[in-house]
C-alpha positions as CSV (number, residue, x, y, z in Angstrom):
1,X,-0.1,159.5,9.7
2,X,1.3,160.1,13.4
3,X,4.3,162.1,14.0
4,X,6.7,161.0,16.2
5,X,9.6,163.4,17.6
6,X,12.3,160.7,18.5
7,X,14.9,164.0,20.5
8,X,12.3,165.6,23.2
9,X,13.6,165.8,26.7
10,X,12.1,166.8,30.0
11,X,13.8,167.3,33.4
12,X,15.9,170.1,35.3
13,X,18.9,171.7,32.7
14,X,22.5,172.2,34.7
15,X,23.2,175.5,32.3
16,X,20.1,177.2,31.7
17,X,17.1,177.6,33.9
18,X,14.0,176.2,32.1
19,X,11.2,176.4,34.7
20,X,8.1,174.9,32.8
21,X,9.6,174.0,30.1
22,X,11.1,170.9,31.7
23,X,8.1,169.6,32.6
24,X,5.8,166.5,31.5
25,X,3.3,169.2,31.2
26,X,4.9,171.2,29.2
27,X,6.5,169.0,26.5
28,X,2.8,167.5,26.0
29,X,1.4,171.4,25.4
30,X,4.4,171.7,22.8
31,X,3.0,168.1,21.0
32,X,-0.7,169.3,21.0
33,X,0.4,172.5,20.0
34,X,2.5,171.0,17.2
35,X,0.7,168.0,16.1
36,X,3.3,165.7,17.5
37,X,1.7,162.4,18.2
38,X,4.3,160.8,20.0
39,X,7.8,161.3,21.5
40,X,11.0,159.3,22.0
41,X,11.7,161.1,25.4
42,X,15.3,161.3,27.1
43,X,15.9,162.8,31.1
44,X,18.5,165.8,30.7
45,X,19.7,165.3,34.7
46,X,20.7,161.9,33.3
47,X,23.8,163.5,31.3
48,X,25.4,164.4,34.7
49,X,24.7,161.8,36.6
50,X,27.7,158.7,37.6
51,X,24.7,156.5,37.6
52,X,21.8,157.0,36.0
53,X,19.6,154.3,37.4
54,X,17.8,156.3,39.5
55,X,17.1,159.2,37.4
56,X,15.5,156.3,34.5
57,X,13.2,155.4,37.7
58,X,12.2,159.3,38.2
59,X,11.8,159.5,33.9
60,X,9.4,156.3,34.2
61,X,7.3,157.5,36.7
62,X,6.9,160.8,35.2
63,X,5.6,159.0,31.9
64,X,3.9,156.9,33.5
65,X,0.3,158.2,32.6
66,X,1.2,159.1,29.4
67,X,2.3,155.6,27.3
68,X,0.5,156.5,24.0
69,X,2.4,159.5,24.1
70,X,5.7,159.5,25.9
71,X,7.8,156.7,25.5
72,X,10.8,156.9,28.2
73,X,14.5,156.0,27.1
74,X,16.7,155.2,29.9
75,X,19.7,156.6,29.8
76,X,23.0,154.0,30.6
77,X,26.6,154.2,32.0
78,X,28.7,151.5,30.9
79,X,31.7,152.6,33.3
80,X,29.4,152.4,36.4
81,X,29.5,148.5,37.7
82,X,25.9,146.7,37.0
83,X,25.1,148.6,34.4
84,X,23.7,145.7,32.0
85,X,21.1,145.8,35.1
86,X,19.9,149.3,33.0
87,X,19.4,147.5,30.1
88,X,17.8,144.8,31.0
89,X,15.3,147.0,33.2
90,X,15.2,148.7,29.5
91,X,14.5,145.2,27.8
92,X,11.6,144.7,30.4
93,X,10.1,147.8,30.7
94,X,9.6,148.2,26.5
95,X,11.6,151.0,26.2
96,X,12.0,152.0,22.7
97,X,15.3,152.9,22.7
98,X,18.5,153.3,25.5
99,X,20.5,156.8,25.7
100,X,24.2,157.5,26.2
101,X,25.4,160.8,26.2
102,X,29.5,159.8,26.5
103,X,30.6,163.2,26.0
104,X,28.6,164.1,29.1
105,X,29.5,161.2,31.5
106,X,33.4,161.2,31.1
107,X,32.9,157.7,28.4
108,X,35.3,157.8,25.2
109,X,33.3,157.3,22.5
110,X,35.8,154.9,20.6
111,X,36.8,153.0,23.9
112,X,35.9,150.1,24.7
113,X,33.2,150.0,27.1
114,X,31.3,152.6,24.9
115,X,31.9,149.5,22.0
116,X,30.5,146.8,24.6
117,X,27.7,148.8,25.3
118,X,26.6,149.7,22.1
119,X,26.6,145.6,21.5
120,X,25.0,144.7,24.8
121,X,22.4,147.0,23.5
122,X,22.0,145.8,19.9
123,X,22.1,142.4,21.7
124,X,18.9,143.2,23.6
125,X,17.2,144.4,20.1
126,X,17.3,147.8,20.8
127,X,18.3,151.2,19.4
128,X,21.2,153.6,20.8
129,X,20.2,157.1,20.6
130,X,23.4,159.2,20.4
131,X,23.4,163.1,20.6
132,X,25.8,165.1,19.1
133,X,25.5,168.2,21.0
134,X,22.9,169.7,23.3
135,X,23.6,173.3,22.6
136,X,25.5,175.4,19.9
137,X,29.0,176.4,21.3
138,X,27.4,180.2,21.4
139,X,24.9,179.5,24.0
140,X,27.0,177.0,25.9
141,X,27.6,177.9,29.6
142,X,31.3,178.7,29.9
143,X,31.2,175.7,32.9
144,X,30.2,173.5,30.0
145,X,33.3,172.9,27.8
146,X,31.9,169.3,27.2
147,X,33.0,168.6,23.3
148,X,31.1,166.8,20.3
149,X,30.7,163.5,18.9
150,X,32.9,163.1,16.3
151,X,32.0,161.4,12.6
152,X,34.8,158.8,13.0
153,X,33.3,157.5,16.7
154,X,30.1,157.2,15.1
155,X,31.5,155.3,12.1
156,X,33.6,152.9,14.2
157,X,30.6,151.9,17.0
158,X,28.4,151.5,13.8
159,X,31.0,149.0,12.0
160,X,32.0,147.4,15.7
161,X,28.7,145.3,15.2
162,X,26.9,144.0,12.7
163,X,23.5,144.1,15.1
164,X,24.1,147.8,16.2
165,X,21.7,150.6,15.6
166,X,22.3,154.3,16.2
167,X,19.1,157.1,15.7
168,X,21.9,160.2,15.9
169,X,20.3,163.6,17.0
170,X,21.5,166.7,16.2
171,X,23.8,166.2,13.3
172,X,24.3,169.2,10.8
173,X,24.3,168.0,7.0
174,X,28.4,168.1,7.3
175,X,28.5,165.6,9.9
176,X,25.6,163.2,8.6
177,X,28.1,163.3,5.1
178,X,31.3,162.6,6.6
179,X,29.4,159.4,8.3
180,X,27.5,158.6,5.8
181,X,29.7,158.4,2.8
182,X,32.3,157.1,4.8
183,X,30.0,153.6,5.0
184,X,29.1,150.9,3.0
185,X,25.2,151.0,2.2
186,X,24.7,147.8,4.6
187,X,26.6,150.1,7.6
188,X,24.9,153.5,6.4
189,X,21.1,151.2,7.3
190,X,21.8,150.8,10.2
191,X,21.9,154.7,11.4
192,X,18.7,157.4,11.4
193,X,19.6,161.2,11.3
194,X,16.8,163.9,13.1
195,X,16.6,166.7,11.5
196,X,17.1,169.2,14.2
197,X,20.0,170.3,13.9
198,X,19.8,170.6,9.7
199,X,19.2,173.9,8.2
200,X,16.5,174.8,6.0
201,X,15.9,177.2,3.2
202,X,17.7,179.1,2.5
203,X,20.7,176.8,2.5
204,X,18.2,174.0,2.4
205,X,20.5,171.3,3.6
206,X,17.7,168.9,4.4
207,X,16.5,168.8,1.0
208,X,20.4,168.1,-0.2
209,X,20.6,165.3,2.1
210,X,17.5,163.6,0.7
211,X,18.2,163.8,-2.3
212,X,21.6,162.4,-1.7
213,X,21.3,160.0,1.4
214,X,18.0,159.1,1.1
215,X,14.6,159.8,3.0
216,X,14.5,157.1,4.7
217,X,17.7,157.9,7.0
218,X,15.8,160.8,8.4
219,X,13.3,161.3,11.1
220,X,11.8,163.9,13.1
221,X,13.4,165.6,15.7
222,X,13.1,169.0,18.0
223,X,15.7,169.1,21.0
224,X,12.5,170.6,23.0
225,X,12.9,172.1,25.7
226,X,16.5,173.2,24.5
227,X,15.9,174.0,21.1
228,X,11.9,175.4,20.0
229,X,10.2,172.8,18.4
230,X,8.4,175.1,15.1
231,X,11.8,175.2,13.7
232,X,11.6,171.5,12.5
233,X,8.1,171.7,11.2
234,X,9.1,175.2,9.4
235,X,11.9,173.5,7.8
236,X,9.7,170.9,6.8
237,X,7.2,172.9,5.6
238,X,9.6,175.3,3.5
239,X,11.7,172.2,2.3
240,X,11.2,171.4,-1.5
241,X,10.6,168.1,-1.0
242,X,7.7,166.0,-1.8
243,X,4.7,164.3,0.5
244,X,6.0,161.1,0.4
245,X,9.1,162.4,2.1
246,X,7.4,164.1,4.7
247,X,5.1,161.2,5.7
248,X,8.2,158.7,6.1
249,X,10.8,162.0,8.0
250,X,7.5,162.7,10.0
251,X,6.8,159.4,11.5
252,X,6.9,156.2,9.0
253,X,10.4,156.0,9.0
254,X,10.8,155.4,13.0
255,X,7.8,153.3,13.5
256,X,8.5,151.3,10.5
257,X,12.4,151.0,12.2
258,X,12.0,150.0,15.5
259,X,9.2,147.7,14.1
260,X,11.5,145.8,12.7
261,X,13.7,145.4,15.4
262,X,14.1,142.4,16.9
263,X,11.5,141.3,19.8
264,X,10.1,144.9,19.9
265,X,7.0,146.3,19.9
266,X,6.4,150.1,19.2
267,X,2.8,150.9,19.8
268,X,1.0,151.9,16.6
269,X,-2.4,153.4,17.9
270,X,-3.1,156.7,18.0
Protein backbone atom coordinates (compact mmCIF):
# COMPACT_ATOMS: atom_id res chain seq x y z
CA UNK A 1 0.00 0.00 0.00
CA UNK A 2 1.59 3.51 -0.82
CA UNK A 3 0.59 6.48 0.97
CA UNK A 4 0.02 9.47 -0.74
CA UNK A 5 -0.30 13.03 1.10
CA UNK A 6 -2.42 14.94 -1.57
CA UNK A 7 -1.82 18.84 0.81
CA UNK A 8 2.29 19.11 1.04
CA UNK A 9 3.65 22.39 -0.01
CA UNK A 10 7.16 23.67 -0.49
CA UNK A 11 8.45 27.22 -1.20
CA UNK A 12 9.09 30.66 0.68
CA UNK A 13 5.85 31.41 3.33
CA UNK A 14 4.82 35.53 3.27
CA UNK A 15 3.83 35.16 7.26
CA UNK A 16 6.10 32.94 8.85
CA UNK A 17 9.69 32.26 8.23
CA UNK A 18 10.24 28.58 7.48
CA UNK A 19 13.88 28.24 6.48
CA UNK A 20 14.36 24.43 5.63
CA UNK A 21 11.20 23.56 5.95
CA UNK A 22 10.30 25.02 2.59
CA UNK A 23 12.57 23.13 0.90
CA UNK A 24 12.42 20.00 -1.68
CA UNK A 25 14.76 18.63 0.73
CA UNK A 26 12.97 18.93 3.53
CA UNK A 27 9.42 17.84 2.55
CA UNK A 28 11.23 14.49 1.22
CA UNK A 29 12.98 13.95 4.91
CA UNK A 30 9.29 14.55 6.43
CA UNK A 31 7.91 11.53 3.71
CA UNK A 32 10.86 9.07 4.57
CA UNK A 33 10.50 10.02 8.00
CA UNK A 34 6.71 9.31 7.79
CA UNK A 35 6.29 6.59 5.34
CA UNK A 36 4.73 8.91 2.89
CA UNK A 37 5.25 7.42 -0.58
CA UNK A 38 4.09 10.09 -2.59
CA UNK A 39 2.86 13.76 -2.48
CA UNK A 40 0.38 15.96 -4.31
CA UNK A 41 2.65 19.08 -3.97
CA UNK A 42 1.33 22.82 -4.20
CA UNK A 43 4.05 26.20 -4.32
CA UNK A 44 2.95 28.53 -1.34
CA UNK A 45 4.59 31.83 -3.23
CA UNK A 46 1.94 30.91 -5.77
CA UNK A 47 -1.06 32.23 -3.36
CA UNK A 48 0.39 35.78 -3.78
CA UNK A 49 1.24 35.94 -6.91
CA UNK A 50 -1.09 38.03 -9.98
CA UNK A 51 0.26 35.38 -12.17
CA UNK A 52 1.32 32.32 -11.23
CA UNK A 53 2.90 31.06 -14.41
CA UNK A 54 6.18 31.57 -13.48
CA UNK A 55 6.21 30.32 -10.02
CA UNK A 56 4.46 26.65 -11.70
CA UNK A 57 7.83 26.82 -13.88
CA UNK A 58 10.10 27.30 -10.53
CA UNK A 59 7.60 24.27 -8.71
CA UNK A 60 8.46 21.99 -11.88
CA UNK A 61 11.91 22.40 -11.90
CA UNK A 62 12.25 21.86 -8.34
CA UNK A 63 10.40 18.37 -8.72
CA UNK A 64 11.93 17.74 -11.38
CA UNK A 65 14.26 14.87 -10.02
CA UNK A 66 11.81 13.61 -7.92
CA UNK A 67 8.60 12.21 -10.33
CA UNK A 68 7.96 9.04 -8.25
CA UNK A 69 7.65 11.14 -5.44
CA UNK A 70 6.60 14.65 -5.96
CA UNK A 71 4.00 15.31 -8.26
CA UNK A 72 3.75 19.31 -8.91
CA UNK A 73 0.21 21.06 -9.11
CA UNK A 74 0.29 24.25 -10.82
CA UNK A 75 -1.43 26.73 -9.38
CA UNK A 76 -3.98 29.01 -11.90
CA UNK A 77 -5.45 32.62 -12.00
CA UNK A 78 -8.48 32.78 -13.91
CA UNK A 79 -8.61 36.72 -13.66
CA UNK A 80 -5.06 37.06 -15.25
CA UNK A 81 -5.48 37.08 -19.28
CA UNK A 82 -4.11 33.61 -20.92
CA UNK A 83 -4.67 31.77 -18.21
CA UNK A 84 -6.20 28.55 -20.04
CA UNK A 85 -2.33 28.72 -21.26
CA UNK A 86 -1.75 27.20 -17.33
CA UNK A 87 -3.89 24.55 -17.87
CA UNK A 88 -3.03 23.44 -20.79
CA UNK A 89 0.83 23.50 -19.80
CA UNK A 90 -0.95 21.47 -16.74
CA UNK A 91 -2.72 19.04 -19.35
CA UNK A 92 0.75 18.51 -21.03
CA UNK A 93 3.01 18.29 -18.38
CA UNK A 94 0.72 15.33 -16.38
CA UNK A 95 0.09 17.22 -13.57
CA UNK A 96 -2.23 15.46 -11.29
CA UNK A 97 -4.19 18.06 -10.30
CA UNK A 98 -4.47 22.28 -10.74
CA UNK A 99 -4.55 24.63 -7.48
CA UNK A 100 -6.52 27.83 -6.93
CA UNK A 101 -6.34 29.51 -3.74
CA UNK A 102 -9.23 32.40 -4.64
CA UNK A 103 -9.30 33.68 -1.19
CA UNK A 104 -5.60 34.47 -1.68
CA UNK A 105 -5.54 35.93 -5.20
CA UNK A 106 -8.50 38.50 -4.87
CA UNK A 107 -11.06 35.62 -7.07
CA UNK A 108 -14.70 35.34 -5.59
CA UNK A 109 -15.29 31.95 -5.07
CA UNK A 110 -19.01 32.03 -6.44
CA UNK A 111 -18.17 34.42 -9.45
CA UNK A 112 -17.93 33.60 -12.42
CA UNK A 113 -14.56 33.23 -13.62
CA UNK A 114 -13.85 30.95 -10.51
CA UNK A 115 -17.13 28.88 -12.16
CA UNK A 116 -15.27 28.93 -15.74
CA UNK A 117 -12.35 27.81 -14.38
CA UNK A 118 -13.31 25.11 -12.30
CA UNK A 119 -15.08 23.79 -15.86
CA UNK A 120 -12.08 24.56 -18.10
CA UNK A 121 -10.38 22.39 -15.60
CA UNK A 122 -12.92 19.45 -15.31
CA UNK A 123 -12.85 19.91 -19.18
CA UNK A 124 -9.17 19.00 -19.36
CA UNK A 125 -9.90 15.82 -16.99
CA UNK A 126 -8.47 17.12 -14.15
CA UNK A 127 -8.93 17.75 -10.38
CA UNK A 128 -9.28 21.21 -8.54
CA UNK A 129 -7.57 21.20 -5.27
CA UNK A 130 -9.21 23.86 -3.13
CA UNK A 131 -7.84 24.90 0.35
CA UNK A 132 -9.90 26.13 2.91
CA UNK A 133 -7.47 27.87 5.02
CA UNK A 134 -3.71 27.78 5.37
CA UNK A 135 -3.44 28.66 8.98
CA UNK A 136 -5.89 28.81 12.15
CA UNK A 137 -7.05 32.43 12.70
CA UNK A 138 -4.75 32.22 16.06
CA UNK A 139 -1.47 31.92 14.22
CA UNK A 140 -2.48 34.17 11.32
CA UNK A 141 -0.18 37.20 10.81
CA UNK A 142 -2.29 40.20 11.57
CA UNK A 143 -1.21 41.37 7.69
CA UNK A 144 -3.16 38.32 6.75
CA UNK A 145 -6.81 39.00 7.18
CA UNK A 146 -7.43 36.71 4.05
CA UNK A 147 -11.00 34.85 4.95
CA UNK A 148 -12.22 31.15 4.38
CA UNK A 149 -13.87 29.16 1.81
CA UNK A 150 -17.20 28.96 2.58
CA UNK A 151 -19.54 25.55 2.42
CA UNK A 152 -22.01 27.22 0.03
CA UNK A 153 -19.03 28.27 -2.67
CA UNK A 154 -17.98 24.85 -2.54
CA UNK A 155 -21.44 23.47 -3.06
CA UNK A 156 -22.35 25.83 -5.96
CA UNK A 157 -18.76 25.26 -8.11
CA UNK A 158 -19.50 21.45 -7.40
CA UNK A 159 -23.19 21.63 -8.86
CA UNK A 160 -21.97 24.38 -11.72
CA UNK A 161 -20.66 21.18 -13.59
CA UNK A 162 -21.47 17.95 -13.90
CA UNK A 163 -17.56 17.01 -14.96
CA UNK A 164 -16.10 19.03 -11.92
CA UNK A 165 -13.97 17.59 -9.23
CA UNK A 166 -12.78 19.20 -6.01
CA UNK A 167 -10.08 17.20 -3.48
CA UNK A 168 -10.86 20.10 -0.51
CA UNK A 169 -7.91 20.44 2.10
CA UNK A 170 -8.32 21.52 5.26
CA UNK A 171 -11.92 21.18 6.08
CA UNK A 172 -12.94 20.56 9.80
CA UNK A 173 -15.87 17.88 10.23
CA UNK A 174 -18.38 21.05 10.44
CA UNK A 175 -17.59 22.17 7.18
CA UNK A 176 -17.26 18.70 5.26
CA UNK A 177 -21.23 18.27 6.89
CA UNK A 178 -22.61 21.40 5.79
CA UNK A 179 -21.26 20.44 2.06
CA UNK A 180 -21.84 17.21 2.26
CA UNK A 181 -25.34 16.86 3.29
CA UNK A 182 -26.26 19.68 1.54
CA UNK A 183 -25.64 17.43 -1.93
CA UNK A 184 -27.17 14.84 -3.68
CA UNK A 185 -25.02 11.49 -3.53
CA UNK A 186 -24.16 11.94 -7.42
CA UNK A 187 -22.73 15.83 -6.40
CA UNK A 188 -21.25 14.57 -2.84
CA UNK A 189 -18.76 11.87 -5.52
CA UNK A 190 -17.54 14.16 -6.95
CA UNK A 191 -15.52 15.91 -3.91
CA UNK A 192 -12.52 14.16 -1.55
CA UNK A 193 -11.91 15.67 2.03
CA UNK A 194 -8.02 15.35 3.64
CA UNK A 195 -7.99 14.88 6.84
CA UNK A 196 -5.78 17.57 8.16
CA UNK A 197 -7.68 19.74 9.42
CA UNK A 198 -10.19 16.91 11.31
CA UNK A 199 -9.69 16.20 14.89
CA UNK A 200 -9.04 13.06 16.42
CA UNK A 201 -9.64 11.38 19.68
CA UNK A 202 -10.71 12.72 21.82
CA UNK A 203 -13.58 14.31 19.90
CA UNK A 204 -12.75 11.79 17.13
CA UNK A 205 -14.45 13.62 14.38
CA UNK A 206 -12.72 11.57 11.63
CA UNK A 207 -14.17 8.47 12.84
CA UNK A 208 -17.87 10.39 12.89
CA UNK A 209 -17.39 11.36 9.48
CA UNK A 210 -16.66 7.82 8.20
CA UNK A 211 -19.09 6.38 9.67
CA UNK A 212 -21.46 8.88 8.28
CA UNK A 213 -20.03 10.20 4.87
CA UNK A 214 -18.23 7.39 4.00
CA UNK A 215 -14.43 6.36 3.67
CA UNK A 216 -14.06 6.78 0.51
CA UNK A 217 -14.49 10.74 0.58
CA UNK A 218 -11.36 10.96 2.54
CA UNK A 219 -7.79 11.00 1.86
CA UNK A 220 -4.56 11.82 3.42
CA UNK A 221 -3.46 15.02 4.03
CA UNK A 222 -0.63 17.10 6.26
CA UNK A 223 -0.48 20.94 5.35
CA UNK A 224 3.53 20.29 5.74
CA UNK A 225 5.49 22.64 6.12
CA UNK A 226 2.61 24.70 7.79
CA UNK A 227 1.05 22.30 9.83
CA UNK A 228 3.49 18.97 11.33
CA UNK A 229 2.80 16.09 9.39
CA UNK A 230 2.58 13.19 12.71
CA UNK A 231 -0.63 14.81 13.54
CA UNK A 232 -2.48 12.99 10.60
CA UNK A 233 -0.80 9.69 11.13
CA UNK A 234 -1.55 10.02 15.05
CA UNK A 235 -5.08 10.65 14.32
CA UNK A 236 -4.98 7.76 12.15
CA UNK A 237 -3.48 5.61 14.29
CA UNK A 238 -5.70 6.55 17.48
CA UNK A 239 -8.95 6.66 15.23
CA UNK A 240 -11.35 3.57 15.91
CA UNK A 241 -11.60 2.77 12.66
CA UNK A 242 -10.81 -0.33 10.86
CA UNK A 243 -7.81 -1.41 8.22
CA UNK A 244 -9.80 -1.25 5.37
CA UNK A 245 -10.33 2.36 6.13
CA UNK A 246 -6.99 3.25 6.61
CA UNK A 247 -5.63 1.55 3.40
CA UNK A 248 -8.30 3.47 1.12
CA UNK A 249 -7.83 7.37 3.54
CA UNK A 250 -4.03 6.37 3.20
CA UNK A 251 -3.62 6.16 -0.42
CA UNK A 252 -6.36 3.84 -2.36
CA UNK A 253 -8.80 6.33 -2.39
CA UNK A 254 -6.61 9.09 -4.46
CA UNK A 255 -4.96 6.68 -6.77
CA UNK A 256 -8.03 4.81 -7.44
CA UNK A 257 -9.65 8.69 -8.15
CA UNK A 258 -7.57 10.29 -10.35
CA UNK A 259 -7.26 6.85 -12.08
CA UNK A 260 -10.39 7.15 -13.18
CA UNK A 261 -10.24 10.47 -14.40
CA UNK A 262 -10.46 11.01 -17.77
CA UNK A 263 -7.12 10.73 -20.06
CA UNK A 264 -5.00 10.61 -16.87
CA UNK A 265 -2.43 8.74 -15.75
CA UNK A 266 -1.27 8.68 -11.95
CA UNK A 267 1.92 6.67 -11.66
CA UNK A 268 1.33 3.44 -9.61
CA UNK A 269 5.05 2.23 -8.93
CA UNK A 270 6.57 2.59 -6.03
Amino acid sequence: MRVVDVAAFIGAYPFRHLDRAGSTDWLLSQMDRLHIDRALVGYLPSILHQDPAPGNRVLAKLTASYGDRLAPVPTINPEQPQWQDDVNLALESHASAVRLFPQYQGVDPSGDAMRVAVAAVAVAGLPMVLTVRLEDLRQRHPRDVTSDLTPAAIRGLVRSDDDVRLIVTHADRAFVEEVHFGLTPAEADRILWDISWMWGPPEDDLTRLIETVGRERFVFGTGMPLRVGDTSIAKLDLAEITDDDRRSILGENIERWLISLPSREFPTDA
